[in-house]
MDTraj code that builds the backbone (N, CA, C; nanometers):
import mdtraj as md
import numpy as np

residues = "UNK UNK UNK UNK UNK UNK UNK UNK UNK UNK UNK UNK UNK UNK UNK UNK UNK UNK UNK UNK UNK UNK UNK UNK UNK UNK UNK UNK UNK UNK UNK UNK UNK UNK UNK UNK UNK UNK UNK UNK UNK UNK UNK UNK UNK UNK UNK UNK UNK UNK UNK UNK UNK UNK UNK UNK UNK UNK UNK UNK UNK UNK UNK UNK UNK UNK UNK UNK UNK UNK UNK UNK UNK UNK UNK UNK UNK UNK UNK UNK UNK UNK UNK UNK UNK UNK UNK UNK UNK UNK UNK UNK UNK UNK UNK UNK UNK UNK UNK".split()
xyz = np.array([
    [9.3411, 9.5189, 10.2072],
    [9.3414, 9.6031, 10.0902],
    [9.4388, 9.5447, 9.9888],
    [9.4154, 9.5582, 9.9033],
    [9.4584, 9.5166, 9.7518],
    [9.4941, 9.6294, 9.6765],
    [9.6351, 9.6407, 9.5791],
    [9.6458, 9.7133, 9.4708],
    [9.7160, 9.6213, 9.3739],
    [9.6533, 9.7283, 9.2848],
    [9.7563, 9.6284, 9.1202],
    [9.9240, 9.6820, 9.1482],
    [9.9807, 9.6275, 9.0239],
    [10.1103, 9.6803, 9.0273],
    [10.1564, 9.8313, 8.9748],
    [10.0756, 9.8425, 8.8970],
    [10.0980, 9.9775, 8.8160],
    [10.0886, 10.1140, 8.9460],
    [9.9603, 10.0956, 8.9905],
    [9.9464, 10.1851, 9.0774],
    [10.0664, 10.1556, 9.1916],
    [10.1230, 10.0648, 9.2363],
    [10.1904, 10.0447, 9.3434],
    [10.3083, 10.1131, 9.3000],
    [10.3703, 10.0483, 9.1817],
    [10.5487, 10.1410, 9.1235],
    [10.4962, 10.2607, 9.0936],
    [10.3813, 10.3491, 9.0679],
    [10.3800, 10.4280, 9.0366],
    [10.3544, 10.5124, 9.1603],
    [10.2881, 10.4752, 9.3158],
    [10.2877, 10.5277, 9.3961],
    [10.4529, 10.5373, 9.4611],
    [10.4954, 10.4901, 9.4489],
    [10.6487, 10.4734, 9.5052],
    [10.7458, 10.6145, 9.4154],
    [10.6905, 10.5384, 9.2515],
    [10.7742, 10.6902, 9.1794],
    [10.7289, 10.8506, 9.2898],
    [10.6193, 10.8730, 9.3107],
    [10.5559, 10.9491, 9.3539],
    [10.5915, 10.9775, 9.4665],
    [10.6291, 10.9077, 9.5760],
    [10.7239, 10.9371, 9.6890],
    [10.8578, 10.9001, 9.6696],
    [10.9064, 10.8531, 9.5916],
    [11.0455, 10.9226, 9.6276],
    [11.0751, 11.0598, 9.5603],
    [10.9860, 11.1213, 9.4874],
    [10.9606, 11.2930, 9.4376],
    [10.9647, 11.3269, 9.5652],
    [10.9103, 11.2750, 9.6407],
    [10.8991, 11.3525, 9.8177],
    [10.9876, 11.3357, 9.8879],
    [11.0726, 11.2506, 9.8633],
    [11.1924, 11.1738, 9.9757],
    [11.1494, 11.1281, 10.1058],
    [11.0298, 11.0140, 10.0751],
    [10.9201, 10.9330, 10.1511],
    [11.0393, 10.7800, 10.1720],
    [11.1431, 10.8071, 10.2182],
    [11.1986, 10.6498, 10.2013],
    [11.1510, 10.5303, 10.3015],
    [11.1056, 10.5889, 10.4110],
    [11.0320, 10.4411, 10.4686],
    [10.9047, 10.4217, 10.4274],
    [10.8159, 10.4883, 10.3541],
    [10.7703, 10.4220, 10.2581],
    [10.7540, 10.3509, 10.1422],
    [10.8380, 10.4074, 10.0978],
    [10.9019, 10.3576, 9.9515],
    [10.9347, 10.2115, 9.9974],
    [11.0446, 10.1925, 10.0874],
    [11.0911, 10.0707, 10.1253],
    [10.9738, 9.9688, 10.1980],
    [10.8555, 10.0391, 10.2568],
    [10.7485, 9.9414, 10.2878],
    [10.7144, 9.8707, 10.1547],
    [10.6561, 9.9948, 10.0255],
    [10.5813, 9.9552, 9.9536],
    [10.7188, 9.8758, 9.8579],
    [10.8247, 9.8658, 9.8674],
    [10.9328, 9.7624, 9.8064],
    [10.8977, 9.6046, 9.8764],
    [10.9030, 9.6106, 9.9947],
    [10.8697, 9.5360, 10.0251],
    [10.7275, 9.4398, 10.0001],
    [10.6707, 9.4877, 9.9661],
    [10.5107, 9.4788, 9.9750],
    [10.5273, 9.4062, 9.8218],
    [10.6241, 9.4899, 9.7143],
    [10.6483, 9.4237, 9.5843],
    [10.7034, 9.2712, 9.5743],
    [10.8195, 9.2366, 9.6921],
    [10.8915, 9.2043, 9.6786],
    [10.7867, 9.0073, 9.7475],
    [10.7503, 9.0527, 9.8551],
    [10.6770, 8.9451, 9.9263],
    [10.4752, 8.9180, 9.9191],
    [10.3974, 9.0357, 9.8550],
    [10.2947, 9.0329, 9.8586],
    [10.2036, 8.9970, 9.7448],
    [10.2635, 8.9307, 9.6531],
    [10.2043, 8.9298, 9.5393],
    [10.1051, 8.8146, 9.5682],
    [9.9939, 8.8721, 9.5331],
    [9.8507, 8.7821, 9.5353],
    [9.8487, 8.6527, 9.4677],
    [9.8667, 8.5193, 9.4570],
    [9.8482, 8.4376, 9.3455],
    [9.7578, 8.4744, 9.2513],
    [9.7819, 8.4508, 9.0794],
    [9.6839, 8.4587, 8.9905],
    [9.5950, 8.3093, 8.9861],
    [9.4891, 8.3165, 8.9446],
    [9.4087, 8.2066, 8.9232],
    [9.4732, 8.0860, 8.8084],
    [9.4132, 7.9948, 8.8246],
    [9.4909, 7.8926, 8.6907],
    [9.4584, 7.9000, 8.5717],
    [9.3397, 8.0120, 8.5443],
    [9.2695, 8.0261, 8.4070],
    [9.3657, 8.1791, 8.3662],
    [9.4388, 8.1852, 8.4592],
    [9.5005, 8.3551, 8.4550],
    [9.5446, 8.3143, 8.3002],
    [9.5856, 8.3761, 8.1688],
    [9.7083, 8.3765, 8.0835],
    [9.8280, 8.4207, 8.1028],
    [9.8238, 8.5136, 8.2108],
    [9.9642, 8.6387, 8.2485],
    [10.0059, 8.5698, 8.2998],
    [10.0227, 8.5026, 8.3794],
    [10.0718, 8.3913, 8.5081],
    [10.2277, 8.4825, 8.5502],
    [10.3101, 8.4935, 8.4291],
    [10.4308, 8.5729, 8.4096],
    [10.4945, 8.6920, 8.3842],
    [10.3274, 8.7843, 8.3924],
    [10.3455, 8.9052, 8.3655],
    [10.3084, 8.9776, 8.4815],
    [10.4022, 9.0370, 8.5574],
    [10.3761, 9.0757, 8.6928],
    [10.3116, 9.2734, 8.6738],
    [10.2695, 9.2604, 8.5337],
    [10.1733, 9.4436, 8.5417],
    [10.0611, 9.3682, 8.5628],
    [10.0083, 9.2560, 8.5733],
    [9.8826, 9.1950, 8.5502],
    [9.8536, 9.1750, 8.7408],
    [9.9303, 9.1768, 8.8349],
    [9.9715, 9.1004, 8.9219],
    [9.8941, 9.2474, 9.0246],
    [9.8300, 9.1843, 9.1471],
    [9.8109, 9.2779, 9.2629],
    [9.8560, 9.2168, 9.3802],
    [9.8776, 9.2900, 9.4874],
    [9.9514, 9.2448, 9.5934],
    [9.8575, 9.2795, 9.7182],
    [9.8620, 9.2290, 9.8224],
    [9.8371, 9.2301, 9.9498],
    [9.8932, 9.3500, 10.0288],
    [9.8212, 9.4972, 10.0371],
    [9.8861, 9.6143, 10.1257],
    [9.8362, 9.5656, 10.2746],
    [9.9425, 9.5942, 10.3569],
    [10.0201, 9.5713, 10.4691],
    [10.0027, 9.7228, 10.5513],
    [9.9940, 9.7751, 10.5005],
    [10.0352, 9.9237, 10.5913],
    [9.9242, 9.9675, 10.7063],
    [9.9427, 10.0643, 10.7539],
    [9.8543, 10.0677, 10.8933],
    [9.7837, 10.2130, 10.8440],
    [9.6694, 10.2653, 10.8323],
    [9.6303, 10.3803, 10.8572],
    [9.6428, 10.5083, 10.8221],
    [9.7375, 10.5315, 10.9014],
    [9.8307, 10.6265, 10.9227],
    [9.9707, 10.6091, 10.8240],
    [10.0178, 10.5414, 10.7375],
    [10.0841, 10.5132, 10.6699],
    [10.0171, 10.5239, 10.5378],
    [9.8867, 10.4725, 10.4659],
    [9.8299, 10.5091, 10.4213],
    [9.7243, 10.6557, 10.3947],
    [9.7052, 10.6742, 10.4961],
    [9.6921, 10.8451, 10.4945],
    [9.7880, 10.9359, 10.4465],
    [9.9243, 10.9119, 10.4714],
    [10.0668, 10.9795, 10.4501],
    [10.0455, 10.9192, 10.3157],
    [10.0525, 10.8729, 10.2230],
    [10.0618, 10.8373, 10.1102],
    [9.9225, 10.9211, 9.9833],
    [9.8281, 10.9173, 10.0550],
    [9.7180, 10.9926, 9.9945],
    [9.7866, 11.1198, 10.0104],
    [9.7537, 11.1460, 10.1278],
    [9.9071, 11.3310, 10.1010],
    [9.9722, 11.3878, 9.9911],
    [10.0381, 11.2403, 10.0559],
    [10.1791, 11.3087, 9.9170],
    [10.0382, 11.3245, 9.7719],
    [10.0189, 11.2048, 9.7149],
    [9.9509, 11.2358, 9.6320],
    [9.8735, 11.3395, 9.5506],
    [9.8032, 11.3516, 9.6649],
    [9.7238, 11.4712, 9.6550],
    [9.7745, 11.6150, 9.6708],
    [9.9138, 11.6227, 9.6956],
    [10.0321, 11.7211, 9.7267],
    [10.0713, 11.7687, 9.5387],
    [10.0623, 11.6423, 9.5101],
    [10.1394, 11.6338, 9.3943],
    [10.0137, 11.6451, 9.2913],
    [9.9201, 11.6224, 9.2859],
    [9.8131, 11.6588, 9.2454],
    [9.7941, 11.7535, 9.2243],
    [9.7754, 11.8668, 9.3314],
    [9.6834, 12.0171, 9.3321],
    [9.8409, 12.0770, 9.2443],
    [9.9726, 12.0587, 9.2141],
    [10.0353, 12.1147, 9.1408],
    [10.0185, 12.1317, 9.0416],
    [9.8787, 12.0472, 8.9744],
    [9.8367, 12.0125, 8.8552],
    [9.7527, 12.1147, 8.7945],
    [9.7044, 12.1776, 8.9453],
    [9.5574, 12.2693, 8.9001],
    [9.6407, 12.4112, 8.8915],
    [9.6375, 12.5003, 8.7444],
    [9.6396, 12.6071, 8.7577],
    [9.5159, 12.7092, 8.7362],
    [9.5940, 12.8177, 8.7512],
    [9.5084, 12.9213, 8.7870],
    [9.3972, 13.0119, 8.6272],
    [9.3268, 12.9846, 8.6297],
    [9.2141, 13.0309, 8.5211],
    [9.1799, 12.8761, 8.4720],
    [9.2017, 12.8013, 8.5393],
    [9.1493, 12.6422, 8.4935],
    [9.2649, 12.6539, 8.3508],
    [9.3965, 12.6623, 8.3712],
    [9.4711, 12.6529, 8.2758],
    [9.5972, 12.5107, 8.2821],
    [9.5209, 12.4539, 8.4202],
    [9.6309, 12.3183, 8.4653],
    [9.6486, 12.2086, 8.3561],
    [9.7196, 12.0976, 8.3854],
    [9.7344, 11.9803, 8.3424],
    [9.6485, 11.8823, 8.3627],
    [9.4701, 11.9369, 8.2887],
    [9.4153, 11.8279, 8.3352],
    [9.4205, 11.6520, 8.3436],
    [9.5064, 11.5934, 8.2295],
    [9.5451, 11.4924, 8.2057],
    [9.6495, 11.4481, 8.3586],
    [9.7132, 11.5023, 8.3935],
    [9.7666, 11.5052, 8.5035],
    [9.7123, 11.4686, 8.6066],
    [9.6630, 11.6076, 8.6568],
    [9.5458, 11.6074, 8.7498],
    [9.4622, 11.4765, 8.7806],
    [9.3878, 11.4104, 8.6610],
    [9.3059, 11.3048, 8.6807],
    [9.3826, 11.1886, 8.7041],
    [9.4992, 11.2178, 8.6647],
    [9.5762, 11.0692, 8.6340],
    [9.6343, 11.0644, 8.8286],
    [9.6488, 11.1750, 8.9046],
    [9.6895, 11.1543, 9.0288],
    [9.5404, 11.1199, 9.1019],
    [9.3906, 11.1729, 9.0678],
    [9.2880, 11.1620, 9.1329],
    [9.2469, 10.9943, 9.1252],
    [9.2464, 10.9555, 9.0411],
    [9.2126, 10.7796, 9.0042],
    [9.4087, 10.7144, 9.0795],
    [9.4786, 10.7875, 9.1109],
    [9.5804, 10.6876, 9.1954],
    [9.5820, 10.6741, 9.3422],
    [9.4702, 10.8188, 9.3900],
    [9.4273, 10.8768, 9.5306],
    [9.3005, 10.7768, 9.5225],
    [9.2666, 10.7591, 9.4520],
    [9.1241, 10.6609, 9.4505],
    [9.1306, 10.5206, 9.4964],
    [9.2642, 10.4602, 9.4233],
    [9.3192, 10.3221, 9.4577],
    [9.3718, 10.2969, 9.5959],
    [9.4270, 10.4466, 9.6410],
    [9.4421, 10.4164, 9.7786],
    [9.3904, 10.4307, 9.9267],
    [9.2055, 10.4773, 9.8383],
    [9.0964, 10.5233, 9.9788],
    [9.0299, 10.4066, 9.9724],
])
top = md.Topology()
chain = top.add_chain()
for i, resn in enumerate(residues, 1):
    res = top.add_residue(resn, chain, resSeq=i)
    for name in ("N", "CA", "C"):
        top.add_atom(name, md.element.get_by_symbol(name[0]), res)
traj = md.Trajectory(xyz[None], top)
C-alpha cells in the first residue's frame, strides 16, 4: 500500500488528537525511511507534498487508524443535517486513502 504525503501528516495530525503515539511514531517513521522514488521526468524531485511512501503497517494497525478517523468524522455529522459538511467529506476521502 501506498499513500501521498498530505494524507500521511495529516493522518498523524489526526492521531495525535487521539493520543495514538505508537502510531504516530510508526507513521514518523514511515515519513522518515519510506519515501517512494519519483520518476526522472518527475519536476518536484524536491518537493516532498508531491512525494508517496511505502505503508508498512499490518492490518490491524491500519484498521486502528480508519477508527480514529472515522471517530473524528461522525463528530462532523450534526443533528437536523446541520454538521460540517466540508469536514465530514474531507475525513471520508482520508478514510478512503486508507481502505
Amino acid at each position: 500500500m501506498t499513500i501521498d504525503y498530505l494524507s500521511l501528516t495529516n493522518t498523524i495530525k489526526a492521531l495525535s488528537e487521539s493520543g495514538k503515539v505508537k502510531l504516530i511514531d510508526k507513521l514518523l517513521d514511515i515519513l522518515r525511511h519510506n519515501e517512494i522514488p519519483k520518476s526522472a521526468k518527475n519536476k518536484k524531485k524536491n518537493d516532498i507534498t508531491t512525494s508517496h511512501f511505502a505503508v508498512d503497517l499490518n492490518d490491524t494497525e491500519i484498521d486502528e487508524i480508519i477508527e480514529v478517523l472515522q471517530e473524528i468524522q461522525l463528530q462532523f455529522v450534526g443533528e437536523d443535517g446541520d454538521g460540517n459538511d466540508q469536514d465530514y467529506y474531507y475525513y471520508l476521502e482520508l478514510i478512503d486513502r486508507w481502505v
